[in-house]
C-alpha positions, 0 to 999 in steps of 0.5 A: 878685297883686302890686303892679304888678297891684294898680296896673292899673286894671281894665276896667270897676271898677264890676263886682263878682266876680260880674258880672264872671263873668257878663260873661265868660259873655255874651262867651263866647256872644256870641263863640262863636255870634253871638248871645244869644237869650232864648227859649234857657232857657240864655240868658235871664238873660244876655240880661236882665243885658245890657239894664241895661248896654247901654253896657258891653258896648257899650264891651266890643264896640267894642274888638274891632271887633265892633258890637252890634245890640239886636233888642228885638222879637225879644229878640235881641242879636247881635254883627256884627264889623266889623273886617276880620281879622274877616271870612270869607265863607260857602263856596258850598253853605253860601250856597246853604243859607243863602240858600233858608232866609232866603227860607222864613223870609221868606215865612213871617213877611213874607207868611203872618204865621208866629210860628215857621217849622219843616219837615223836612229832606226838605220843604227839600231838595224846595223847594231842587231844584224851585223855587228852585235846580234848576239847582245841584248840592245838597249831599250828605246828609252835607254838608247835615248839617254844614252845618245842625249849622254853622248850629244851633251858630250860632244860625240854626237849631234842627236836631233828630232829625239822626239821621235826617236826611230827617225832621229839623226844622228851626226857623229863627231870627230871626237869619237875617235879619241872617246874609244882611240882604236888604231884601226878596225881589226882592233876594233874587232878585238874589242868587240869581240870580246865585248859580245862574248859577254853577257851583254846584260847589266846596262845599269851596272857601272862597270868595275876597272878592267885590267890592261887590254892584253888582259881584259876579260869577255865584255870587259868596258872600255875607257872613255872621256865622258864626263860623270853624270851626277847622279853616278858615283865616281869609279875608274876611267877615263872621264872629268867629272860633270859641271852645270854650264855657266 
């Protein structure tokens, strides 16, 4: 190091070596997946770390344009980016998919009083084509498959047994709520509605920018806090960019 290194102040000086690698590690997840959950073996220390420096990493976040949200109830933390650069929208089967989840998690916290909400891949695709949105054209079995390993690797969902995907599980997570944040069903139901008034084509689109809710058109997407997939390019919503595991 020389001595011009040595006369730059450093961000944050009152971590040690130690601290600082773990600092590293939690902006690592939180970039790469959005979130840190603390009933995630791999994740529990991490989130236990952040709860005494809040302001920190707060102050880590701000730089970025990135907000950090503190779920205590459902030890959640979660990075939602809010610089514009940031921003991409969910592409329209991935809308439909995430959209039919928040309703199942809902209805099963909200109303039947759930703790975990698990059900097989085959389950979902039934409740998808009869009742929710029978008029859409539903992905393919294979595109259901990377969209589900999207939203696992994102912290939406565990998906497990993807071998298979008819009996694959599915296990939502607390963090859908924030994915799409609606404040209860009959606004879900707007928003659903006017997605099945699309199309439903175009699942390999990207989705253009649509304008604020009260306006937005037949089958419009919604935003999202997915991370961008690195073989897509960066347009608006509401998602970090992708970064490989450390």
């Amino acid at each position: 190091m020389n001595a011009v290194d040595d006369a730059t102040p450093r961000l944050f000086p009152q971590l040690s070596d130690a601290d600082r690698e773990r600092m590293q590690e939690v902006a690592h997840r939180l970039l790469a997946h959005g979130s840190i959950l603390r009933e995630e073996a791999a994740e529990r220390d991490l989130y236990d770390w952040c709860q005494n420096r809040t302001q920190m990493i707060e102050e880590w976040a701000s730089l970025l344009g990135i907000k950090i949200v503190w779920q205590r109830e459902d030890r959640l933390i979660i990075a939602l980016p809010e610089a514009t650069q940031l921003m991409r929208r969910l592409r329209l089967d991935e809308t439909l998919v995430v959209l039919a989840l928040w309703y199942d998690y809902d209805v099963e916290v909200r109303d039947k009083g759930a703790h975990e909400v698990t059900f097989t891949v085959r389950d979902f695709n039934e409740r998808l084509g009869s009742s929710k949105f029978n008029q859409v054209k539903l992905p393919s079995e294979t595109r259901m498959r990377d969209i589900l390993r999207l939203l696992d690797r994102n912290n939406l969902i565990r998906l497990t047994g993807a071998e298979n995907m008819a009996e694959a599980i599915v296990r939502v997570l607390p963090t859908i709520r924030y994915v799409i944040p609606f404040g209860d069903l009959e606004e879900w139901a707007r928003q659903a509605e006017r997605f099945e008034q699309g199309d439903g084509e175009g699942g390999e689109e990207t989705a253009a920018p649509a304008p604020p809710a009260a306006e937005k058109p037949a089958g419009a997407p919604v935003a999202a806090t997915i991370p961008f997939e690195e073989d897509e390019p960066p347009v608006s919503g509401r998602l970090q960019e992708d970064h490989d595991e450390p």
